[in-house]
C-alpha positions in Angstrom: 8.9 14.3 -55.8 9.4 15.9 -52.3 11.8 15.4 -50.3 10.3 12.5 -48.0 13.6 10.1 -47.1 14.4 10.5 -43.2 15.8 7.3 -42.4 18.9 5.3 -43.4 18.6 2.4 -45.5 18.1 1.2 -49.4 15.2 2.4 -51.6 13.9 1.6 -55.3 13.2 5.6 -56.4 13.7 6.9 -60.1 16.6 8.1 -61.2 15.4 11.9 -61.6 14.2 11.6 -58.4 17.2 10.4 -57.0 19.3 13.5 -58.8 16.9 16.0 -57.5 18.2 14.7 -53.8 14.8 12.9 -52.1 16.1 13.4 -48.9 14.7 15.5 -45.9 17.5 17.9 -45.8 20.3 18.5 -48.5 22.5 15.4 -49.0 25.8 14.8 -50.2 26.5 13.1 -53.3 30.0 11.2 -54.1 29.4 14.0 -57.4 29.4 16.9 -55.2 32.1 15.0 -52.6 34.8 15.5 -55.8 33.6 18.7 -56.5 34.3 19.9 -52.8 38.0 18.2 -53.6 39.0 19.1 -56.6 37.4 22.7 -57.0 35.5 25.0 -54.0 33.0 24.6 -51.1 30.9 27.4 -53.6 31.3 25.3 -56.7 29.7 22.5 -55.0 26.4 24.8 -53.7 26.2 25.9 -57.5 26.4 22.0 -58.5 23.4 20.8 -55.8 19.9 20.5 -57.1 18.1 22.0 -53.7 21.0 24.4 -53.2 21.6 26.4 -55.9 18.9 28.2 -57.6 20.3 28.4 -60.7 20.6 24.8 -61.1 20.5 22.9 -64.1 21.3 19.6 -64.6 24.1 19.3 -67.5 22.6 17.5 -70.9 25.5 17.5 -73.1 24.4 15.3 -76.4 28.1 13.7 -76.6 27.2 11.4 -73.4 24.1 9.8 -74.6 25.8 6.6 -75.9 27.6 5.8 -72.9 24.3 6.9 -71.0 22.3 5.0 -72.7 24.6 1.8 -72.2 24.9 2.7 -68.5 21.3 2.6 -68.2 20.2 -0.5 -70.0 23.1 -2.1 -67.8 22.1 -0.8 -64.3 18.2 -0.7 -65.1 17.3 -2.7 -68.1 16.8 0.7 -70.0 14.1 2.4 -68.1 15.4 5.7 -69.6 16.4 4.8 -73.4 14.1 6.2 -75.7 13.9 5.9 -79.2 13.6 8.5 -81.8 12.6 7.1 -85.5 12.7 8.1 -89.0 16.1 10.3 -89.0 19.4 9.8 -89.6 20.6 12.1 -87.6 19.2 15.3 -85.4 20.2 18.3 -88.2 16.3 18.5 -88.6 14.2 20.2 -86.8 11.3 17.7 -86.2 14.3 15.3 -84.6 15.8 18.2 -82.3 12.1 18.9 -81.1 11.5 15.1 -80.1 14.7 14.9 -78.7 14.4 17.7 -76.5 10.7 16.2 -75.2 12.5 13.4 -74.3 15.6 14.9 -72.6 12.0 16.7 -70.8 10.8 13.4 -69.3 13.9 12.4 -68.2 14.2 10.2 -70.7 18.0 9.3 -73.0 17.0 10.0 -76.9 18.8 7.5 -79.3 18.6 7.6 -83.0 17.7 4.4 -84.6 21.4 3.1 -85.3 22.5 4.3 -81.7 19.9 2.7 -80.1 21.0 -0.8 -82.1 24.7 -0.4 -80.9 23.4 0.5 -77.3 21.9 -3.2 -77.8 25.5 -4.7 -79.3 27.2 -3.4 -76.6 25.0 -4.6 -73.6 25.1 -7.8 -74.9 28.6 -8.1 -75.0 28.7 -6.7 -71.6 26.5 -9.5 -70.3 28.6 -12.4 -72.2 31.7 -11.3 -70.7 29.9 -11.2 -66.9 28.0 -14.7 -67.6 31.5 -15.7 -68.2 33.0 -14.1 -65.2 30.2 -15.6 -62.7 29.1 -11.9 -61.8 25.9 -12.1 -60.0 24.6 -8.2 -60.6 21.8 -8.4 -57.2 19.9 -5.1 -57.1 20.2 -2.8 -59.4 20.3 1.4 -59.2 19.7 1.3 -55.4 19.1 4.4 -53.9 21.4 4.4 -50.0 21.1 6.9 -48.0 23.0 7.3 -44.6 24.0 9.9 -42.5 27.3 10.6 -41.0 27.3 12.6 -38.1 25.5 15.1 -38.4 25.6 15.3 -42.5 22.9 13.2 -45.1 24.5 11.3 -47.4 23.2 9.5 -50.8 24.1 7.5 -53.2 22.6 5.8 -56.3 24.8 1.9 -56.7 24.4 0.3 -60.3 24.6 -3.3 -58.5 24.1 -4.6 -54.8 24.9 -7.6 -53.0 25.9 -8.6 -49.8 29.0 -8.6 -51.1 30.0 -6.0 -53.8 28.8 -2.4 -54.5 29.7 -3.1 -58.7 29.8 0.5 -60.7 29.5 0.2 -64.9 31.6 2.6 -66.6 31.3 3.4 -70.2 34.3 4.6 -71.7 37.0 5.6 -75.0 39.7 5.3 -72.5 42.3 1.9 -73.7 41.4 -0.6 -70.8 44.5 -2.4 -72.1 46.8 0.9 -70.8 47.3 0.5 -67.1 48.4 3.5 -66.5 46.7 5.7 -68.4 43.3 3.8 -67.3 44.8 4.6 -63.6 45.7 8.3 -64.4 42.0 8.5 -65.8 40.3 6.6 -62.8 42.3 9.1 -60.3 41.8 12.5 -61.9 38.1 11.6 -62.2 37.6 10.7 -58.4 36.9 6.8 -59.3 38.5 6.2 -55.8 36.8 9.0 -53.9 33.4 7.4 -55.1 34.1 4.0 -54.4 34.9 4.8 -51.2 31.8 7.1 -50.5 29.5 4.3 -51.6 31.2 1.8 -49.4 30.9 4.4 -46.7 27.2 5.1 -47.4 26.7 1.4 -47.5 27.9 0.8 -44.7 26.3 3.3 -42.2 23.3 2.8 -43.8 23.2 -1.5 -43.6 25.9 -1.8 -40.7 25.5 -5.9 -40.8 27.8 -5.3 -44.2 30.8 -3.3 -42.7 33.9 -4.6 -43.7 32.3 -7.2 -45.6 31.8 -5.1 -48.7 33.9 -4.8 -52.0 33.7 -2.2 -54.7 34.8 -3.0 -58.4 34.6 -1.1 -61.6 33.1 -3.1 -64.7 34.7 -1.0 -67.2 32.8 -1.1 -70.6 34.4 0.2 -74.4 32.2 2.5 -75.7 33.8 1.8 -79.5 34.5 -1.9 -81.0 35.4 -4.2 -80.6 33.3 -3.4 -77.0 35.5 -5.1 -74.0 34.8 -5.2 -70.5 37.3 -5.1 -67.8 36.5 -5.8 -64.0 38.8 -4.2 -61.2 38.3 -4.3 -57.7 39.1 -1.7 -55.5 41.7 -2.9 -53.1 44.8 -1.3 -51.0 45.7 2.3 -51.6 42.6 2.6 -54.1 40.1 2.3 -51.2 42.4 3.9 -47.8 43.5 7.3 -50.5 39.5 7.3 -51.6 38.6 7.7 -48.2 40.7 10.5 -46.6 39.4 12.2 -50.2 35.9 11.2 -49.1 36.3 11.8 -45.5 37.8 15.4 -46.1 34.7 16.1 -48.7 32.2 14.9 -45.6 33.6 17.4 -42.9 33.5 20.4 -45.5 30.1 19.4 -46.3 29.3 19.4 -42.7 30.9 22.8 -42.0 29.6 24.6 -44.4 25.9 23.2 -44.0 25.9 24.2 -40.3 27.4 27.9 -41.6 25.9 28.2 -44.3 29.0 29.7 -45.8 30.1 28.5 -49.1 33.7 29.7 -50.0 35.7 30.0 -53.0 39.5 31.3 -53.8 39.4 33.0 -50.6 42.5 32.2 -48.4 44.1 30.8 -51.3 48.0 30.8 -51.6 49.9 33.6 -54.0 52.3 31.4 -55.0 52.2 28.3 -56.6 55.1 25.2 -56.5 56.6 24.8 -59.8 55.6 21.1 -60.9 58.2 18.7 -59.8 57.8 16.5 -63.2 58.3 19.5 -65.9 61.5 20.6 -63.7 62.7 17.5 -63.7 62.2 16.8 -67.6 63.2 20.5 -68.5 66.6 19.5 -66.5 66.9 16.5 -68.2 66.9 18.1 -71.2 69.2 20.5 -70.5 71.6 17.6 -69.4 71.0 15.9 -72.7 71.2 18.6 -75.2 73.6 21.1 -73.8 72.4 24.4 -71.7 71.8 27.3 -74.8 72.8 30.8 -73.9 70.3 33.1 -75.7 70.5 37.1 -76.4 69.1 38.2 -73.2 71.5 36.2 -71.0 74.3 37.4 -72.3 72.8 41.2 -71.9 72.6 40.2 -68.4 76.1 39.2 -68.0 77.1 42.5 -69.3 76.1 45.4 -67.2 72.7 45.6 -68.0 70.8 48.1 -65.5 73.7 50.4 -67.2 72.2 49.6 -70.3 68.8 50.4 -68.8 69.6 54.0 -67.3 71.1 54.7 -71.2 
């Protein structure tokens, strides 16, 4: 499609569409917002569809199964495709119609993959019949703008009162922490953030009245679902992430100037948790001496000149 959208507000648009950025100038992402955060202004031109010529959206076969479930979940499988007669894609006639489906846009599934896709979305929906989640509008295109910068974003669910995101994923739910270690390092809080934000530039009758939760889905048996709401530090630390992503992105559009590793620091802080374990080990087992140490105590430039 061209780029056509020039006002605020929520529209039904496919999903390649959507990734291809459908609006009249560049836009932001909550994708490209983590890439400004956690890598470079210049990693985030190479990751934009309009941006970077050498674009190319990434395909990687390993995320089909949780695409596929994210899909049927957030549009009733527009995307899932299919493919028949093989048991898996070693043959050529299987790569070949997997690749003219990856072409359309589409998610290929073997036979068996595609049955499990089914499995798990029905669990999913058991668990949020029993929960009372009312899922509204589904994969709603937002777009806002924020100062002077355009903003998007593509919401699995809408109401008036939650933005709902499905996540697929091998992560233990049961762990707290490691599911909060995973949720941080993949910018779960930056994006939850950014869509409230989008949300509510672009429908300003919902600020302050909007939550975000994540409906956390097991990819492998026996297929649980796990709904947490962003609250507290989980929505204030996701939006001085997304806030710093949105003045980069607005800098750097109006310079056109994309930076990298420039101006970075030659030093780096030793991390504070391997010091403190390494002490603590030393504490616990005894401080070892080895050869060169004790060359040192000796007089050892003396040894050098020799």
């Amino acid at each position: 499609m061209t780029a056509s959208i020039a006002s605020p507000g929520h529209y039904d648009i496919p999903h390649a569409d959507y990734h291809a950025d459908p609006c009249v100038e560049p836009s932001l992402s909550s994708s490209l917002a983590r890439i400004l955060v956690a890598q470079t202004p210049r990693a985030a031109w190479l990751a934009h569809p309009r941006l970077s010529p050498d674009f190319a959206p990434d395909s990687d076969p390993k995320f089909d199964l949780g695409d596929a479930v994210h899909d049927c979940l957030s549009s009733g499988g527009k995307r899932m495709h299919m493919v028949t007669g093989f048991a898996d894609w070693k043959k050529k006639e299987a790569q070949e119609q997997r690749a003219i489906a990856r072409s359309r846009g589409w998610v290929p599934l073997l036979e068996h993959q595609f049955a499990q896709v089914l499995r798990i979305v029905e669990r999913t929906h058991e668990r949020l019949d029993d929960a009372k989640i009312d899922l509204g509008l589904q994969e709603r295109t937002i777009v806002a703008r924020d100062g002077a910068a355009w903003l998007r974003a593509m919401v699995d669910s809408f109401t008036p009162r939650w933005i709902s995101d499905f996540k697929i994923t091998k992560i233990n739910l049961a762990n707290d922490r490691a599911l909060a270690r995973h949720m941080v390092d993949t910018g779960y809080d930056l994006r939850a953030a950014f869509y409230l934000r989008v949300a509510e530039l672009a429908l300003p009758e919902l600020a302050g009245r909007l939550g975000f939760r994540w409906i956390f889905v097991e990819e492998e048996p026996p297929h649980g679902v796990r709904i947490i709401e962003a609250d507290g530090a989980w929505r204030e630390l996701g939006w001085r992430k997304a806030s710093h992503a949105i003045g980069l992105w607005t800098r750097c559009m109006a310079e056109n100037r994309w930076p990298h590793l420039e101006g970075l620091p030659r030093t780096l802080d030793y991390p504070a948790f391997h010091e403190n374990d390494w002490l603590e080990r030393e504490t616990r087992e005894g401080f070892v001496q080895g050869p060169m140490a004790m060359l040192k105590a000796q007089n050892y430039e003396s040894l050098i000149d020799d």
